[in-house]
C-alpha positions in Angstrom: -12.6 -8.5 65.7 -15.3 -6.6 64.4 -14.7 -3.5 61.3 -16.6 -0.5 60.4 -17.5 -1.5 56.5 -17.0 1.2 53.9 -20.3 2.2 51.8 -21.8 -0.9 50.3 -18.8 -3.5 51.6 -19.6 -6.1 53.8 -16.5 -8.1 55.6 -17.0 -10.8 56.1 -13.1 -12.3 56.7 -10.1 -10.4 57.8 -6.7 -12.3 57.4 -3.3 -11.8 56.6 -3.9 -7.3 56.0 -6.8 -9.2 53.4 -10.5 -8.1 53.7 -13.5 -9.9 51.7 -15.8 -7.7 50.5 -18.3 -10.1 49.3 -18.8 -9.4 45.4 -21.6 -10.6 43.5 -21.3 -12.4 40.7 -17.8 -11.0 39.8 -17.2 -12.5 36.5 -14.3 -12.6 34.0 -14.0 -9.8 31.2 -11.0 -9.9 29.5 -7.5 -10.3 30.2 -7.3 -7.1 32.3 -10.7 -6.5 33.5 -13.6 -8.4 35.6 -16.8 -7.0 36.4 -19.5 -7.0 39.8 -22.7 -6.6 40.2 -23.9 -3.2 41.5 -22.0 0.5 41.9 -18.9 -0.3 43.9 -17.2 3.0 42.4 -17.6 5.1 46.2 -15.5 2.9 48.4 -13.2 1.0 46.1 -10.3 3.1 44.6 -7.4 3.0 42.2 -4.1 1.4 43.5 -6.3 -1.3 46.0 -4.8 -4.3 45.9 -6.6 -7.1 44.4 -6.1 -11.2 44.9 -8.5 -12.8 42.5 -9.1 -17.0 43.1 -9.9 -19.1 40.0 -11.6 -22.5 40.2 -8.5 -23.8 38.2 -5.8 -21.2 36.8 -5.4 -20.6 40.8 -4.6 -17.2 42.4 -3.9 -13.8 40.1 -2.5 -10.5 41.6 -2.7 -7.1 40.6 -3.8 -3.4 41.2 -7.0 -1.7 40.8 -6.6 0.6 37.9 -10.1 2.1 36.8 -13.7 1.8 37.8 -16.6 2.1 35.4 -20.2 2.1 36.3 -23.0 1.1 34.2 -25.8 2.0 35.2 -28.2 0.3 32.6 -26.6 -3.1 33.5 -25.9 -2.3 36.9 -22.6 -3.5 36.9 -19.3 -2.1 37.6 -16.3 -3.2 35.5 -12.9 -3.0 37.4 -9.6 -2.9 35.3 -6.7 -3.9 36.6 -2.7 -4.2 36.1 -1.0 -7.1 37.2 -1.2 -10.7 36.5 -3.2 -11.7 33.1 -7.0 -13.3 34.1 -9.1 -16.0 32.9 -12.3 -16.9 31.5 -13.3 -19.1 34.2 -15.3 -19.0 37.3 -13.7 -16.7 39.8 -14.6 -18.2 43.0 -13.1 -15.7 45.6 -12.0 -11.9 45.9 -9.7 -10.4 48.6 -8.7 -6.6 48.5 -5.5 -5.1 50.4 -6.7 -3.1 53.6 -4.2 -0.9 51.7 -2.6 -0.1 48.1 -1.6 -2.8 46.5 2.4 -2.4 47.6 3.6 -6.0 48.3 0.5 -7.9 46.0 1.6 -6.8 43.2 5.0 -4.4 42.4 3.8 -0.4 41.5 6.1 -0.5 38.8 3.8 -2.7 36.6 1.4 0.3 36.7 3.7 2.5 36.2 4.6 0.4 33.2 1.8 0.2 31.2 1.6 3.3 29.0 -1.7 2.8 26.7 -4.6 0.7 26.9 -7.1 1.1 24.1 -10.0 -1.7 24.4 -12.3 0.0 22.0 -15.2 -0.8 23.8 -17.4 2.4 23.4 -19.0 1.5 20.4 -19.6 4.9 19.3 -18.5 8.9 18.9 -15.2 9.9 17.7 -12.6 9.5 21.0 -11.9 6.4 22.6 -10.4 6.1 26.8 -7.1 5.0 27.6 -7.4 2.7 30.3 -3.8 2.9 31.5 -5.3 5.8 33.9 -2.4 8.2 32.1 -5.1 10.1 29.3 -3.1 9.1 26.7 -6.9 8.7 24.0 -7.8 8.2 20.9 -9.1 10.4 18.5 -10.4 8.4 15.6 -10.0 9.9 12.4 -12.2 7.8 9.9 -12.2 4.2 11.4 -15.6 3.0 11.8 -16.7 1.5 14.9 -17.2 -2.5 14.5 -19.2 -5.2 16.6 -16.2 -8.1 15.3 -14.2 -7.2 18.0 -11.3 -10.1 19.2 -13.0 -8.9 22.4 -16.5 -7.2 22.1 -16.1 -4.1 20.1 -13.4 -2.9 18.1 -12.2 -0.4 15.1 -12.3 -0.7 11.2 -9.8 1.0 9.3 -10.7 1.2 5.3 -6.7 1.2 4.4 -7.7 5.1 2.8 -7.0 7.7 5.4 -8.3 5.8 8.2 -6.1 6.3 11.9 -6.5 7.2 15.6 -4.2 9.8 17.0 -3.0 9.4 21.0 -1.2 12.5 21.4 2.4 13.2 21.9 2.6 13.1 25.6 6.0 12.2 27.2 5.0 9.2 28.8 5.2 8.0 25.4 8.5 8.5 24.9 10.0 5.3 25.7 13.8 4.7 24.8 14.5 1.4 26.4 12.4 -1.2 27.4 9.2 -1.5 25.4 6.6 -3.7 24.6 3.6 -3.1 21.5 0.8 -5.4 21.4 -2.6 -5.6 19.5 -5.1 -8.1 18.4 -5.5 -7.5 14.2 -7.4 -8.9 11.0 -6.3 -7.3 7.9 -9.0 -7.1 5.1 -6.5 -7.3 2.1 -3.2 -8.9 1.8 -0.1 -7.6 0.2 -0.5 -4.2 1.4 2.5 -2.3 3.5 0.9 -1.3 6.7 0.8 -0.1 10.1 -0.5 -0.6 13.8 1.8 1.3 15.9 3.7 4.0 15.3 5.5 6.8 17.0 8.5 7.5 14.8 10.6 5.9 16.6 9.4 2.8 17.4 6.2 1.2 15.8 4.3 -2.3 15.3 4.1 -2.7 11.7 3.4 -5.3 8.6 5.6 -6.0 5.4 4.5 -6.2 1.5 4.5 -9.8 2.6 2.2 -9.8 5.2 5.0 -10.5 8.3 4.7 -8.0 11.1 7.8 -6.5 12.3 8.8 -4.3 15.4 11.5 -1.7 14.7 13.4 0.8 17.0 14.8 3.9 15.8 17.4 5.9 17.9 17.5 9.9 17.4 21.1 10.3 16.0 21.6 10.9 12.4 25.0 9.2 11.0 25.4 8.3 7.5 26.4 4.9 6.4 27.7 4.1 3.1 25.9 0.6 1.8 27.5 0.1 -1.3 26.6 0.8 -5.2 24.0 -0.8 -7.2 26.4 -1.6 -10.3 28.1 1.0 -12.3 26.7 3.9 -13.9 23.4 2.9 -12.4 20.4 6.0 -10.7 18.8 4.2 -7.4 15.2 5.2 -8.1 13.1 2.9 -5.9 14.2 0.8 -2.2 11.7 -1.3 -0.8 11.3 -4.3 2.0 9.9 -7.6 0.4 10.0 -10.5 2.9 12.3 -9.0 5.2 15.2 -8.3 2.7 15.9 -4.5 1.1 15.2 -4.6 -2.6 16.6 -1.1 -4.8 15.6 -0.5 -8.4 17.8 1.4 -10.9 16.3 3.9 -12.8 18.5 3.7 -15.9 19.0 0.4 -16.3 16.0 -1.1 -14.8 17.3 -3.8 -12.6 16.6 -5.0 -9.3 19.3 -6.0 -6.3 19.0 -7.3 -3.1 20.9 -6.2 0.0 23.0 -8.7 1.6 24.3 -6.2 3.6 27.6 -4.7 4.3 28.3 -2.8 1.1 27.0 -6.0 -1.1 24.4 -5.7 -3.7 23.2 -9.1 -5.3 21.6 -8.6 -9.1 18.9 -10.0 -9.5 18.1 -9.8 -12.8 16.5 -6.7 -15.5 12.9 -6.2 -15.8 12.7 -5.7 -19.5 14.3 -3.7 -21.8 14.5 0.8 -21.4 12.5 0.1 -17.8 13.0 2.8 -15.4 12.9 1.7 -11.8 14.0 6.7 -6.4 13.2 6.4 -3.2 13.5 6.0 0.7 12.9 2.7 2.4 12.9 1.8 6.4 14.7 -1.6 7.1 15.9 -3.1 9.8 15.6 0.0 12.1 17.4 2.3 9.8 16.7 4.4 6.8 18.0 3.8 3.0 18.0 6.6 0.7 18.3 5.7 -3.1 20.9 8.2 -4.6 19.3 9.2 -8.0 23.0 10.0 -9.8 25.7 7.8 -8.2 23.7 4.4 -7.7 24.8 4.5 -4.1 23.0 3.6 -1.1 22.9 5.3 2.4 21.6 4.9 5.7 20.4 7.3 8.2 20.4 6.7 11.8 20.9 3.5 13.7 17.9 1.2 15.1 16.9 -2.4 15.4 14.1 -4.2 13.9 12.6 -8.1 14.2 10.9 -9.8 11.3 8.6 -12.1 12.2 8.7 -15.4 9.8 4.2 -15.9 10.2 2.4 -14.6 7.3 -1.1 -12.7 8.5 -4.2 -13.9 6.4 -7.6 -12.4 6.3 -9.2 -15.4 7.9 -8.7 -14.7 11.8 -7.6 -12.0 13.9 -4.0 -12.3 15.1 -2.1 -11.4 18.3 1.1 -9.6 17.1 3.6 -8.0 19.9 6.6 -6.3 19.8 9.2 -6.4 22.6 12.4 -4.9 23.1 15.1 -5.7 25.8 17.7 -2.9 25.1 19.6 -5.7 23.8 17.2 -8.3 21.4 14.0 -7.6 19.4 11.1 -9.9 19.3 8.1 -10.2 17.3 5.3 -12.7 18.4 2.1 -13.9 16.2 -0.1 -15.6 17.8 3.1 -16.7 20.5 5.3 -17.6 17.9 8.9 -15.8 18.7 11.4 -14.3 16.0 14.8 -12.5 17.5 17.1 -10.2 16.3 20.4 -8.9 18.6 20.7 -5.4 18.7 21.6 -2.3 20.9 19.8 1.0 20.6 18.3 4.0 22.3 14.8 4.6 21.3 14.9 8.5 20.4 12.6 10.7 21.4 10.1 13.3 19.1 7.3 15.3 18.8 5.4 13.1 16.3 2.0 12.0 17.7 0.8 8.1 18.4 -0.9 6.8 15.8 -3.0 4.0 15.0 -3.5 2.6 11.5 -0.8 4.8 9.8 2.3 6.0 10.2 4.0 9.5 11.0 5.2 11.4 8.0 1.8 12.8 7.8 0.3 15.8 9.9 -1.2 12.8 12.3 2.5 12.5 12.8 2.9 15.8 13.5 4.1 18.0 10.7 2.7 18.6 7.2 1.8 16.1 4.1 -0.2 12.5 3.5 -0.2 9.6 5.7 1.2 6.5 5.2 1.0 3.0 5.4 -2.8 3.1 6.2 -3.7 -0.1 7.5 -6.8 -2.2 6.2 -8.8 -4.5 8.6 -10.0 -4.8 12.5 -8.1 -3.4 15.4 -8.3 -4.3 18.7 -7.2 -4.1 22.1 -4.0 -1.6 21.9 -1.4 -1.7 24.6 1.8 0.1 25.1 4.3 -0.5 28.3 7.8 0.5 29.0 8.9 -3.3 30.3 8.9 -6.4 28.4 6.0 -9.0 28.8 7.5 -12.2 29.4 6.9 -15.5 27.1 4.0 -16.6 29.8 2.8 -13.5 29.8 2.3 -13.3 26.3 0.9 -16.6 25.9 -1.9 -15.2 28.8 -2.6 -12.4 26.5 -3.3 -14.7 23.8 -5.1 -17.6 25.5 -7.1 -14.9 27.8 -7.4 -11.5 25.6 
């Protein structure tokens, strides 16, 4: 049965609504993305279905999401969504005569919301490769050869950040998975990777990420008192428990939640200890005359028990079921139960800080800046699985 080719293809097999087109030298480029030799950008389009044959890991599915042609190298690379790939030999390629309905479900594309690889290597706005235009405009972060994979983004912990926009396709209030390879630079430090008001990938005082999700209604809790007489001056998060300081009185207690404060102890005589703290998806406020603690909204937020160092990069995701949080580093799981819906704003997506700031949206300072490597961003609106994960990390 003989078939017109398109362009450049040459079939060679037709089986099963499969055609060969006879790649050279595909090769393995990261986790999402392979590469060819030569232009293949005029015949093969976005939403072709792709089968991909490795010597060992087998057969791996998905849809062709972007093309990019270099013409110095003379190699296209082809990004896809679908099934993680491998660095190892690919030793055959079969397209869909068609889109890729029946390879691989649309609704994974449809799924992944950002993809920042970082891969330019220079100027001052990086692509999206999740095909919905949802780019980068770095603000300070210096480009960085150190990449986890090729190139990659140094923030200086400052005022460094990207901004992504406010677009609604980022306005996810259910299902939701953050993921990004990181190295900090200095430990200690109270930082962020993702954020978006509402939801955001982000690392304590004690150097354990954390995801939290924030829902958009406003209703005051009463938490409880911090002794008698006492001014709340100061709240903050220290290895995933809320800390308040007095200002009066000068002593420190930690929340045990419910209205219980435990003291835990008085740091020095005449000390003065005000404030606003996010924990556990919801925020504190530190009443300056009453010594009583509040929280505003609802949310959810998992603590993951792995300490980052400044030794190697780490691969820290976020997920979020609608019913449990998880936080991942480097595949290891923490949960926490909880039911919320994400709310929506108008604060943009930021990278390396969070909102609060005009990055954010409206008027002042940024915060949490983080201080390290960045690399390979992605945002979708389903959960990666546990093997999916562990894909991501073995094959970034």
């Amino acid at each position: 049965m003989a078939i017109e080719a398109e362009g450049d293809i040459k079939i060679s097999q037709i089986r099963d609504g499969l055609i060969n087109p006879n790649f050279t030298n595909p090769s393995y480029v990261s986790a999402s993305s392979l590469s060819v030799d030569g232009d293949v950008t005029s015949w093969l389009r976005q939403g072709r279905g792709v089968v991909i044959n490795f010597e060992e890991a087998g057969v791996k599915r998905g849809i062709v999401d972007t093309l990019s042609y270099d013409s110095e190298t003379n190699k296209t690379t082809i990004i896809m969504v679908g099934d993680s790939l491998v660095e190892e030999e690919i030793t055959s390629i079969l397209l869909s005569l068609s889109d890729g309905e029946g390879l691989y479900t649309m609704s994974a594309k449809k799924s992944f919301k950002l993809y920042l690889p970082f891969e330019e290597g220079s100027g001052i706005k990086t692509e999206d490769l999740s095909g919905l235009g949802n780019y980068g405009l770095i603000n300070g972060a210096a480009w960085n050869d150190g990449g986890r994979v090729g190139k990659c983004l140094s923030f200086d912990g400052d005022n460094d950040y990207v901004e992504c926009g406010r677009n609604g396709n980022l306005d996810i209030t259910d299902k939701i998975t953050l993921e990004a390879w990181v190295k900090k630079s200095e430990l200690n430090r109270i930082e962020s990777i993702i954020s978006k008001g509402s939801y955001g990938l982000k690392i304590g005082e004690d150097d354990k990420p954390y995801i939290e999700l924030i829902s958009g209604s406003e209703n005051i809790v009463d938490c409880g008192q911090l002794g008698s007489n006492a001014r709340v001056y100061s709240l903050a998060v220290y290895d995933g428990k809320l800390y308040g300081g007095t200002y009066n009185s000068g002593r420190v207690y930690r929340y045990d939640g419910g209205t219980t404060w435990t003291d835990c102890g008085q740091l020095g005589s005449n000390t003065l200890v005000y404030s606003l703290a996010v924990y556990d998806g919801k925020l504190y406020v530190g009443t300056y005359n009453s010594g009583r603690v509040y929280t505003i909204g609802s949310g959810v937020a998992a603590y993951s028990e792995t300490a980052l160092t400044t030794t190697n990069y780490a691969h820290v995701v976020g997920t979020y079921d609608g019913e449990t949080a998880r936080i991942y580093v480097d595949t290891v799981k923490t949960e926490k139960e909880g039911s919320v819906t994400i709310g929506t704003n108008f604060f943009n997506l930021l990278i390396g800080c969070s909102m609060g700031s005009s990055k954010g949206g409206y008027s002042g300072s940024g915060e949490d800046y983080f201080k390290g490597l960045i690399d390979e961003v992605r945002i979708y609106s389903r959960v990666l699985s546990d093997a999916e994960i562990q894909n991501h990390y073995q094959n970034p």
